[in-house]
C-alpha positions as CSV (number, residue, x, y, z in Angstrom):
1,X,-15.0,30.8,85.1
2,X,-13.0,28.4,82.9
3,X,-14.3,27.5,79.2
4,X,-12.7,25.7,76.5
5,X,-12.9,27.0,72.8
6,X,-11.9,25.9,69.5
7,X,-8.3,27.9,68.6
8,X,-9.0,29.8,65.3
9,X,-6.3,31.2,62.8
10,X,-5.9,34.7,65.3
11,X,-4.7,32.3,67.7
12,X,-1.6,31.6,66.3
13,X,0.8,33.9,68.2
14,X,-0.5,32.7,71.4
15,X,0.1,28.7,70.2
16,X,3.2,29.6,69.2
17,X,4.2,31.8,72.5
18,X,2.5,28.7,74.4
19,X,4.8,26.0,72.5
20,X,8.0,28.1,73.1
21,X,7.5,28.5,76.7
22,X,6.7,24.4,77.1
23,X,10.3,23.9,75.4
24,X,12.0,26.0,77.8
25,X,9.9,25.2,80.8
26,X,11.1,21.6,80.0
27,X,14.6,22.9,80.5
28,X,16.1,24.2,76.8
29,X,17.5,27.4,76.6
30,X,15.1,30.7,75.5
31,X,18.2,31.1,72.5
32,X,18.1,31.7,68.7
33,X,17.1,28.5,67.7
34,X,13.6,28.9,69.5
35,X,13.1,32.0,67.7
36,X,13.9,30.3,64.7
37,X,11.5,28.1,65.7
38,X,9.1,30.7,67.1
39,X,9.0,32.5,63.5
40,X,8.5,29.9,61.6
41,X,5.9,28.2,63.9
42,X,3.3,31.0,64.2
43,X,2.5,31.0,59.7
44,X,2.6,27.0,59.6
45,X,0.1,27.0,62.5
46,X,-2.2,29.6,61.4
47,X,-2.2,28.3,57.7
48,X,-2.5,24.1,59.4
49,X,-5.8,25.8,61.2
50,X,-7.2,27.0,58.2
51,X,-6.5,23.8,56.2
52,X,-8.0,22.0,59.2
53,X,-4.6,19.8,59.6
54,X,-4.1,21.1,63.3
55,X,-7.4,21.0,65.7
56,X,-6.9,23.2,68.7
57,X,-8.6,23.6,72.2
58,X,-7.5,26.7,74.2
59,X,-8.7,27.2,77.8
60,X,-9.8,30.5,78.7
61,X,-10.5,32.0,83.1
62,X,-12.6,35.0,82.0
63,X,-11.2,35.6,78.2
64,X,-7.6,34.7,79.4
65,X,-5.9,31.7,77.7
66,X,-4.6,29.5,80.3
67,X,-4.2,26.7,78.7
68,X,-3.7,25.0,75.0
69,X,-3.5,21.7,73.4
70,X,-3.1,20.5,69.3
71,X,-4.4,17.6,67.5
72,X,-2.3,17.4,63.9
73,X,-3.9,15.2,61.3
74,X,-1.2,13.6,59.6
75,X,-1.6,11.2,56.5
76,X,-0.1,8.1,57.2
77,X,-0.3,4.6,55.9
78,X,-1.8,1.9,57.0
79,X,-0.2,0.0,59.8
80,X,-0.5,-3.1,61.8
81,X,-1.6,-0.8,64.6
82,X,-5.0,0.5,62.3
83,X,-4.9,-1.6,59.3
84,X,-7.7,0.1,57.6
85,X,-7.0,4.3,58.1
86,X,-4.6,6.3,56.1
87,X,-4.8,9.1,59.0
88,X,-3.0,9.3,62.3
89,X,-2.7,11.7,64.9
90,X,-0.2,13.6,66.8
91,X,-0.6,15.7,70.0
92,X,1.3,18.5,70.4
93,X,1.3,21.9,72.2
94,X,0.0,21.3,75.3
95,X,0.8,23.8,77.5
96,X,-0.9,25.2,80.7
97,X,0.4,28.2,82.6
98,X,2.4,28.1,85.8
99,X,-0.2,29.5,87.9
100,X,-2.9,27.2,86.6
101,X,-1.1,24.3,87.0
102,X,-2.5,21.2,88.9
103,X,-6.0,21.5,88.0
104,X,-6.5,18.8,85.5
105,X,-6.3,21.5,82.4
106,X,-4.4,19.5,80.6
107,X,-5.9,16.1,81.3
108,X,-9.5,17.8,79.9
109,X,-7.2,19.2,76.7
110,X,-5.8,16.0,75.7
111,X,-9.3,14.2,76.4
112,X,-10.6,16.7,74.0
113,X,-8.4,15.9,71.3
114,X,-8.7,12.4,71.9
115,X,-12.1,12.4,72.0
116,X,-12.1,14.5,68.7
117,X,-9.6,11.6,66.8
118,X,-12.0,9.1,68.3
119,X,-15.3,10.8,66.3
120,X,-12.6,10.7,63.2
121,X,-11.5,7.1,63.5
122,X,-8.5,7.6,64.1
123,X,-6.9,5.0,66.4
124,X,-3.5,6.2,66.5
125,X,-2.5,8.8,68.3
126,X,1.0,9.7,69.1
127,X,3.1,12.5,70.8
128,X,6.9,13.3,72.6
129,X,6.7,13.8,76.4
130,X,8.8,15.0,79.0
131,X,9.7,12.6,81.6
132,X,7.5,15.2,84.0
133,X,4.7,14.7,81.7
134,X,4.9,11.3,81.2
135,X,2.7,10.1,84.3
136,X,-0.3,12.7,82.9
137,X,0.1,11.2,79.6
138,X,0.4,7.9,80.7
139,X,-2.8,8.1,82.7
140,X,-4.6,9.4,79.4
141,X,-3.3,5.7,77.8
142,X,-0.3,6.0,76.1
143,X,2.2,3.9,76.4
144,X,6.0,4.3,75.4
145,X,7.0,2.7,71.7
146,X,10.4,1.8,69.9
147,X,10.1,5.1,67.8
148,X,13.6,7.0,67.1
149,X,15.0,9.9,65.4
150,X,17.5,11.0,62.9
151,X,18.4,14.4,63.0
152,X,20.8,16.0,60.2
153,X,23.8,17.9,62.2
154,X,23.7,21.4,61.6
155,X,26.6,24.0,60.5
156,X,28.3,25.7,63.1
């Protein structure tokens, strides 16, 4: 039986496992820089949940997570796109195992958090897809913007 729960604190390592495994199941090497990534995930997470700044929803076939999804509250200021709220919203983590795949899990996570930004006000949600995700996320009502990224170059 599948039920959906509210990710608490505890849940960290299991976020953090779930958003390592979507990186490399999107096709990025398992190497240092996800552990990196991995370490310094799991405390930010756990300490976001406690502030209430990340909202989770973890899916659960007889007290087995299955599936997982994030809602981070960011502030932001207002834009032409919600003129009036200083809040937007970013969805992030969603992840479904392999062998629960195809089942609309992820669909009823990211309704969940949309539903949950919705009862907040917020109008803005945004998040980075995967050109295989982009369908599923397109189907939920978002739509592609101009939005681009620096990144500072790192030491070799």
């Amino acid at each position: 039986m599948l039920k959906t729960r509210l990710a608490t604190a505890a849940d960290a390592p299991l976020i953090t496992r779930h958003r390592r495994r979507m990186f490399v199941d999107a096709g990025r090497r398992d190497d240092q820089v996800l552990q990196l990534m991995a370490q310094a995930h799991e405390p930010w997470v756990a300490q976001a949940i406690t502030d209430n700044r990340y909202l989770g929803w973890l899916t659960e076939d007889d007290g087995k997570v299955v599936a997982g999804a994030g809602l981070l509250l960011l502030d932001w200021p207002p834009h032409p796109l919600d003129p009036r709220s200083t809040t937007r919203g970013y969805l992030l983590n969603v992840y479904v195992e392999p062998d629960y795949r195809r089942r609309h899990l992820a669909s009823n996570l990211i309704e969940l958090a949309l539903a949950e930004a919705r009862r907040r006000s917020i109008r803005v949600v945004a998040l980075h897809s995967t050109d295989l995700a982009r369908r599923l996320y397109e189907s939920a009502g978002f739509r592609p913007t101009n939005e681009m990224f620096y990144v500072e170059p790192t030491e070799s």
